[in-house]
C-alpha positions in Angstrom: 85.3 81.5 102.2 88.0 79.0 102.5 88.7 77.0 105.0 92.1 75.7 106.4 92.3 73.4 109.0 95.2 71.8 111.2 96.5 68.9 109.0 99.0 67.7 111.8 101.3 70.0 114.1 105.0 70.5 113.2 107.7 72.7 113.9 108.4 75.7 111.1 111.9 75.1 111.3 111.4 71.6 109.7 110.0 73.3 106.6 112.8 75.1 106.3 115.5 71.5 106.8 113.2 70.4 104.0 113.5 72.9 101.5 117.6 73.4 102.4 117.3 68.9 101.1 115.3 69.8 98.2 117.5 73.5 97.0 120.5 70.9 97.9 119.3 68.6 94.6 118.1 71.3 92.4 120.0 74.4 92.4 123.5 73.7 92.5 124.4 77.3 93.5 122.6 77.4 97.0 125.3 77.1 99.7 124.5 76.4 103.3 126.1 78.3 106.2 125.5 77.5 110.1 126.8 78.6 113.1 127.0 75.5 115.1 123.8 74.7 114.9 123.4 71.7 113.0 120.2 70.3 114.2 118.7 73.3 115.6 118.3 74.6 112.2 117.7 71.2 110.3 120.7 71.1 108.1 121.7 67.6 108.6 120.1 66.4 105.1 122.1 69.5 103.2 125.0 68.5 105.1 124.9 64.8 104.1 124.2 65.1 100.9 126.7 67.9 100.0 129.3 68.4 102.5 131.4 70.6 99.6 128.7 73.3 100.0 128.1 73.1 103.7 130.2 75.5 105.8 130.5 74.9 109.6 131.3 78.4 110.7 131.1 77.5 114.3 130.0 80.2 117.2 131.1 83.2 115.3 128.0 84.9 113.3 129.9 87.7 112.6 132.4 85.7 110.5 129.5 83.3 109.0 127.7 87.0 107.3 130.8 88.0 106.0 131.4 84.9 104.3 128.3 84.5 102.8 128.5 88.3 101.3 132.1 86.8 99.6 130.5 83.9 98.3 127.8 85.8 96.7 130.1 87.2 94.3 131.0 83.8 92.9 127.9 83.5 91.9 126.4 81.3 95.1 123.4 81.1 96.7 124.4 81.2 100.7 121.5 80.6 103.4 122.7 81.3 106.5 121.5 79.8 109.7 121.2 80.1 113.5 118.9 81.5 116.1 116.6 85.3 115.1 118.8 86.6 118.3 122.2 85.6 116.6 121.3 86.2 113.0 120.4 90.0 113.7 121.7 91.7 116.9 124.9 89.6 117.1 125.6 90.7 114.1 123.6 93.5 113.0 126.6 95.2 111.4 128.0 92.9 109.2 124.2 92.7 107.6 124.6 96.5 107.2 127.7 96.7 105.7 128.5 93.9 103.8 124.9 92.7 102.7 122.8 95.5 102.7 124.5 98.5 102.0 125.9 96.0 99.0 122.7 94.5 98.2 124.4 91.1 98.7 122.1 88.2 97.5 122.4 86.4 101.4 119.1 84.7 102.8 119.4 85.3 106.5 117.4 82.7 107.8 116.3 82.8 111.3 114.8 79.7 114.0 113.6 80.2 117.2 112.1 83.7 116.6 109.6 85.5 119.2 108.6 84.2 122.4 108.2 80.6 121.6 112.2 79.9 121.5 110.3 79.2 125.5 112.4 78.3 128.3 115.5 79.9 127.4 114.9 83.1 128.3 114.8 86.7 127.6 118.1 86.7 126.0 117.5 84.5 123.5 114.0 85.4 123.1 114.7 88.6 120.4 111.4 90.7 120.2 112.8 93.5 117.8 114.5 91.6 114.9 111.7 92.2 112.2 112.0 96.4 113.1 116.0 95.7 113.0 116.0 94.0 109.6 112.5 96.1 107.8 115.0 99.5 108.5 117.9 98.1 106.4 117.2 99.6 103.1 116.5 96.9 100.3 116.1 94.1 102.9 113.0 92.0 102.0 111.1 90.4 105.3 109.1 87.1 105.8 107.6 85.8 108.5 106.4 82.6 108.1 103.1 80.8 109.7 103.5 76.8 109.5 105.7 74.3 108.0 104.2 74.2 104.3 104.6 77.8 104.3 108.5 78.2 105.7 109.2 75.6 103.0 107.5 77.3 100.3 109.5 80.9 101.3 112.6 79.2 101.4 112.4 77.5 98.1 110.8 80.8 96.7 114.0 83.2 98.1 116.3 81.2 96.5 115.1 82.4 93.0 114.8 85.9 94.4 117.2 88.2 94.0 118.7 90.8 97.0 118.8 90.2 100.6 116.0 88.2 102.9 115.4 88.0 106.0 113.7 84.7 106.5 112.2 84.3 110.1 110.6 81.0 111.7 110.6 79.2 115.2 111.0 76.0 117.5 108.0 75.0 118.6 105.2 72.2 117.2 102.6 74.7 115.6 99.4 73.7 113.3 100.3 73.2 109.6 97.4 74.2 107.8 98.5 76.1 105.0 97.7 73.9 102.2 101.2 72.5 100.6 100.4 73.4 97.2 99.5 76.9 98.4 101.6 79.6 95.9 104.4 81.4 97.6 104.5 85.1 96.3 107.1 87.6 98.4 104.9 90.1 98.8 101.8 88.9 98.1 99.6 88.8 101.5 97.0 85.5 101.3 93.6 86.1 102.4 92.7 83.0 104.3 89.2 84.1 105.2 86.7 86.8 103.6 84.6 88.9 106.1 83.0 92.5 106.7 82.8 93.9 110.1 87.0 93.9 110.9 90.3 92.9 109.2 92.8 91.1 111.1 96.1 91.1 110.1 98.4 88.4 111.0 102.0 86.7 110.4 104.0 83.9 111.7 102.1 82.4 114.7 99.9 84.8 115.3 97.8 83.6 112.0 96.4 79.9 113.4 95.4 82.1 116.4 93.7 85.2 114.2 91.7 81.7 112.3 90.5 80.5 115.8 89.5 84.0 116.5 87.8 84.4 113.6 85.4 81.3 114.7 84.7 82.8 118.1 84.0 86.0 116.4 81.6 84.5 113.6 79.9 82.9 116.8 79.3 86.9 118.3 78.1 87.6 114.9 81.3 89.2 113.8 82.4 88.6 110.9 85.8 89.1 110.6 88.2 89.0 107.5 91.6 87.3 108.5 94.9 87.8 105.7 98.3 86.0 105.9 100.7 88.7 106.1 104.0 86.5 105.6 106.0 89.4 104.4 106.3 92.6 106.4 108.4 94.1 103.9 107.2 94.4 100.8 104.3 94.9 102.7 101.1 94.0 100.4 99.8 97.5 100.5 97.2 96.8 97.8 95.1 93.3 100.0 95.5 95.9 102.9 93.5 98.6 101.4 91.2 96.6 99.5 90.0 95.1 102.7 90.2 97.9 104.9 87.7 99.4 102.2 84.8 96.5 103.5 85.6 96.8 107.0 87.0 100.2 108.3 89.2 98.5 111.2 91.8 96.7 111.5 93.7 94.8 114.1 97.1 93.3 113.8 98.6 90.8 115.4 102.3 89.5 116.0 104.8 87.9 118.3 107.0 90.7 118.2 107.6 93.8 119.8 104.7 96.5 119.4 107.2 98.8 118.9 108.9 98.5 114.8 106.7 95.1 113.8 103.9 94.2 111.4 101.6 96.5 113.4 103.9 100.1 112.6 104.2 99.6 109.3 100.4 98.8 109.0 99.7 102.2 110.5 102.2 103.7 107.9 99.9 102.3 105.1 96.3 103.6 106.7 98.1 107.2 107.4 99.3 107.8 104.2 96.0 106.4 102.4 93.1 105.7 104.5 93.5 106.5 108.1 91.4 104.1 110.1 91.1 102.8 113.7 93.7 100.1 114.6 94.2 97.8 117.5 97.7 95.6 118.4 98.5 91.8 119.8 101.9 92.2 120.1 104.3 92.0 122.6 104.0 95.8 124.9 107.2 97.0 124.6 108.9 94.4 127.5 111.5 91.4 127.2 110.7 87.7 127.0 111.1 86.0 130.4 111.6 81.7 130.6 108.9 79.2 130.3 106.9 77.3 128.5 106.1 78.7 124.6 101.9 78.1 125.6 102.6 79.7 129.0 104.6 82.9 127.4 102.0 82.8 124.8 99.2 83.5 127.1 100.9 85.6 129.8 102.1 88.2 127.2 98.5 88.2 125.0 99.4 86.6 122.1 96.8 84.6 121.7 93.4 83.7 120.6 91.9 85.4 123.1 93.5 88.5 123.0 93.0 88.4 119.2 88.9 88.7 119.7 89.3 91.2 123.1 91.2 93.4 120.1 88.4 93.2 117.6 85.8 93.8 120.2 87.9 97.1 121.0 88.4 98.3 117.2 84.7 97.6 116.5 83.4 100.1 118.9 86.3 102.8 117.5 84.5 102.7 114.0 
């Protein structure tokens, strides 16, 4: 079993202001695109250090997708940046068009994600953007758990080729994926080996599916728990293998119920190995303001509801 453990909180969007510096010095290609946004998305390095391939688009998303798909055939890199609510529905068909339908090489990259963008609001707080961007034929996923992790995906997309969505989020979370730790797209981590139920997890769900796991192993559960950090590839393969121990699985997200993680989990046990399944997601609602650990809790997406799930899919087998 291996053990990660909190090695100091930060937010996820730092990660990624840290790999845009590093791609800045080492990949001359990789152009950076933001939609006024400077500091939300942690550009100010890449900015700094190479203002010639820094574009301030300013508030018009629409424009900043279309110009990254032009740059693309130049040969560049381009990263775009702004909020999960801007970089999808704003502008979801400019990323049909011009980046996925021409299987553009554009890494949309996403802040303030899910729930925990907080206090403001419901409309900023998008809840289907992973089932918006997983339908767009050749459009590769990732949802990132910590800050080691959202820099590791962001250097890694750069070297891979085709469209990304790259998704992360505001708030302080525990870093605990070890820095070192191999970034595969597509490749699903298993964080912690058990028997009696498999839990599924991505983005900020996984520190709370780890804490879960304790609480479990306390109950005498013993609960395997995987890093699902791309939901498209989905790692079809780790799911199987461990669904094959345990025969149930829960997933959890902070997303919608409805066209996250958790549907195209079910897809995989239908078509192979159909299993009982249980969901810590959002139930089909809108965000509402306040604090990310208050929204956290209200809507289940927590912990808590993490074991309440297992306890449910355990009596199913």
């Amino acid at each position: 079993m291996k053990k990660y453990t909190n090695t100091g909180s930060k937010d996820t969007r730092s990660g990624f202001g840290a790999a845009m510096t590093e791609l800045g010095q080492t990949n001359e290609n990789v152009v950076a695109l933001c939609a006024d946004l400077i500091g939300s998305l942690k550009f100010d390095d890449f900015k700094k250090n190479h203002p010639e391939r820094f574009f301030q688009i300013g508030i018009a998303e629409a424009n900043m997708i279309g110009i990254a798909a032009g740059l693309t055939i130049g040969g560049k890199i381009p990263f775009t940046g702004t909020f999960a609510n801007f970089s999808t529905g704003r502008v979801y068909d400019q990323i049909r068009q011009s980046v996925a339908y021409s299987e553009k090489n554009v890494k949309i990259c996403a802040s303030h994600a899910g729930l925990t963008l907080g206090e403001d609001g419901a409309t900023h707080q998008i809840l289907e953007d992973i089932g918006l961007m997983k339908m767009l034929p050749g459009m590769t996923v990732i949802n990132t758990c910590d800050y080691n992790q959202t820099k590791a995906a962001t250097l890694a997309i750069a070297d891979y080729h085709g469209p990304v969505y790259l998704r992360f989020g505001r708030p302080v979370v525990p870093n605990f994926m070890p820095s070192d730790e191999p970034f595969v797209v597509g490749k699903a981590i298993v964080l912690s080996e058990g028997s009696d139920v498999t839990i599924l997890a991505t983005g900020h769900l996984v520190w709370e599916a780890l804490i879960a796991a304790e609480a479990l192993e306390a109950k005498g559960i013993s609960a395997e728990v995987i890093n699902i950090h791309t939901i498209k590839p989905l790692d079809e393969e780790a799911i199987l293998k461990s669904l094959a121990k345990t025969k149930c699985i829960v997933t959890a997200e902070e997303h919608n119920i409805l066209g996250g993680l958790g549907e195209s989990v079910s897809r995989v046990l239908a078509l192979n190995s159909p299993a009982p399944q249980e969901f810590v997601a959002v139930n089909d609602s809108f965000g509402e303001s306040g604090t990310p650990a208050q929204l956290m809790d209200k809507y289940k997406l927590n912990n808590q509801a993490i074991v309440e799930a297992v306890e449910r899919v355990i009596k199913r087998k």
